[in-house]
N, C-alpha and C positions, 0 to 999 in steps of 0.2 A: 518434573517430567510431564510431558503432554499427550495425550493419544491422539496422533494425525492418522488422516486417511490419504492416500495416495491414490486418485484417480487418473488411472493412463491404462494404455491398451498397447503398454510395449510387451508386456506380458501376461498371463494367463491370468486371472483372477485368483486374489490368494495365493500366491506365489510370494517370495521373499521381495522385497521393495530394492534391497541392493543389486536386485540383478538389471533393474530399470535403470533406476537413480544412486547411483555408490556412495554419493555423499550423505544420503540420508543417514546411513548404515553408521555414520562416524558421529550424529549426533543423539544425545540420550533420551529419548524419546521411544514410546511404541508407536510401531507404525504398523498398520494394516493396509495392505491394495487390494482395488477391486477396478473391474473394466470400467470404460466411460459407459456408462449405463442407469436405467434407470435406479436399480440398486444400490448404487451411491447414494443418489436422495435419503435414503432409508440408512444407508451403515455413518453419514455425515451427522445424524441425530447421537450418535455414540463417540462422536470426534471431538475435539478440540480447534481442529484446524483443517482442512481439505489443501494438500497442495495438487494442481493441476495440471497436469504434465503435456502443456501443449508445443513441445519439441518438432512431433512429427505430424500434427495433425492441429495446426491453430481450427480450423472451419469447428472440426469435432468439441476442441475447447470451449471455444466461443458456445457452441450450442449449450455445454456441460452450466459452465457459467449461468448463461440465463434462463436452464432450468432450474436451479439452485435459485435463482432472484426470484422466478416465480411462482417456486414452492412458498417461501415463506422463510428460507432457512437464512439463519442469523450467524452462523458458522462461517469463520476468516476463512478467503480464498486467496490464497499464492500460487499464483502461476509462472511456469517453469518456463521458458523458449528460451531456443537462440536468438543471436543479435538479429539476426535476418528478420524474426518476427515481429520486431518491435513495429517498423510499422504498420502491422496490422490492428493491432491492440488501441480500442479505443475507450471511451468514459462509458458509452451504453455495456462494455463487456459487466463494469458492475463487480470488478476484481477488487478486494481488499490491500492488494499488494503484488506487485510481479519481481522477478529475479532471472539473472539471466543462468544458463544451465556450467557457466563456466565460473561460475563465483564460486567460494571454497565455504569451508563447515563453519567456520567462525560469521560470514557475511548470513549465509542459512538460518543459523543457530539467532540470530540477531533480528532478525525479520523474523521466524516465527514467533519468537519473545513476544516482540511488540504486538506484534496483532493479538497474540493470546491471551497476554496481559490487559490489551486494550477492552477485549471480549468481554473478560472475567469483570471488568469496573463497567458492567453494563454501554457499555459504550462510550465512556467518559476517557479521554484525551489528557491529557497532561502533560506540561511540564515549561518550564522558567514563569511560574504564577497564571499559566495559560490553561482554562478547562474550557474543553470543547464537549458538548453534549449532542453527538454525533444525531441522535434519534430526533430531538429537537431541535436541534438548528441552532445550536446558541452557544454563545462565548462569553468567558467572565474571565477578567483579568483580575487580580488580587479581588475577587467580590464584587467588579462592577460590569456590567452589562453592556458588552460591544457591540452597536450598531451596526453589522454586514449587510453589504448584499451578498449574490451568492455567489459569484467569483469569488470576492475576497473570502468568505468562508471557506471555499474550497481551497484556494489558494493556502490561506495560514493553513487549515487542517491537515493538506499536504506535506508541508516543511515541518509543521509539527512534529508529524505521523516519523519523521527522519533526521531527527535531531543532531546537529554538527556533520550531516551530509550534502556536502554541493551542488548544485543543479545550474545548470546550465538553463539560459534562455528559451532554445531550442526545445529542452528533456521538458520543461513547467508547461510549455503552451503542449505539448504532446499529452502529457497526464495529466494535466488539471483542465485545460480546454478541448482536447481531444486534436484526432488527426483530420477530423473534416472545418476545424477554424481554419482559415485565409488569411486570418490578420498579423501584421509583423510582430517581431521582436517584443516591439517598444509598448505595448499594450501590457505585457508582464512587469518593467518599469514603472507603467504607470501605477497598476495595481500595485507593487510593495510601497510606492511611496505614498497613496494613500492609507495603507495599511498601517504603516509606520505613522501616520499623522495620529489613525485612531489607537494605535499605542501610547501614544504622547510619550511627551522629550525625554523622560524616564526609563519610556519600556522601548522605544524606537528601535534603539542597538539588537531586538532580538531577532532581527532579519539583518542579518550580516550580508554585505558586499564583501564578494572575492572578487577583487580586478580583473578584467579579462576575461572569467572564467562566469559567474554567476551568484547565486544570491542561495544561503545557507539559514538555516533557526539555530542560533545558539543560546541554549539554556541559561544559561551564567551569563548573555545580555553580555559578550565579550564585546569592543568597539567594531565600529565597520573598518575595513582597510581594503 
């Protein structure tokens, strides 16, 4: 069980969290709220995780976000919007993870895991022989030391971060490039398939092609199809 903070200003400060967000209320976890304020900086040193409730106010979020980045605070940020908001949301917001407000307790429950988990192992990433050392910048496959630049780091640490989740062409240049890159599609193409070189013929398989659809990290190194 985790203690999250819930920052939004749907409600009073300190008021019950299910009166904002309902689904919180269905996952085991303490949760405390308090307004988008400066005061969160201070009650987030007592959390485990900050979800960010920028539903009704991305501008407010966005500011919440990168006072939090340049406080110093090392605490995962999940932020909550509607679909509508997605394109606002870019890489300087400095979010740990977003969700949209229509996902259920199982999708919630599953995304705070990760980042909590991720926290707790100091920043260290894992998973099909893959450690990402978030702080330093570095990747080791079975003990050996992968050469990135910083797309492709971004990139795998991405798909890492959502293991056996699909991503479309579109969804990877939005959150790993942000929404002011220009450039097409095939730029994301290029990067898994230099990524895949630096996996070598071994580990290749662990960026899965879905036809049609996009490109996925499967742990178990399942075939592409």
């Amino acid at each position: 069980m985790a203690q999250l903070l819930l920052v939004s200003n749907e409600v009073t400060s300190g008021a019950p969290a299910e009166r904002s967000l309902p689904v919180l209320a269905l996952l085991p976890h303490t949760i405390h709220q308090v307004a988008a304020d400066t005061q969160a900086l201070t009650e987030s040193a007592r959390s485990d995780l900050v979800v960010l409730d920028g539903r009704k106010d991305l501008a407010g979020a966005r500011m919440m976000a990168r006072l939090f980045q340049s406080s110093g605070s090392t605490v995962p940020l999940l932020l909550v919007l509607t679909e509508s908001g997605l394109a606002a949301v870019a890489s300087d917001w400095n979010i740990s993870d977003l969700v949209l407000d229509t996902a259920g307790p199982a999708e919630f429950e599953a995304r705070i895991r990760l980042l909590v988990t991720a926290a707790a192992n100091d920043g260290l990433i894992s998973a099909g022989g893959i450690v990402i050392d978030d702080a330093a910048y570095s990747v080791m496959l079975e003990g050996e030391t992968l050469d990135l630049t910083y797309t492709e780091f971004e990139l795998l640490k991405y798909l890492v971060q959502h293991p056996g989740r699909v991503f479309s062409r579109e969804h990877l240049l939005a959150d790993v490039w942000g929404y002011d890159y220009y450039g097409g599609t095939r730029t994301v193409d290029v990067h898994v398939r230099r990524l895949r070189a630096k996996l070598g013929p071994e580990h290749e398989a662990l960026i899965g092609t879905v036809r049609n659809v996009g490109y996925r990290f499967s742990p178990d190194g399942s075939p592409r199809h």
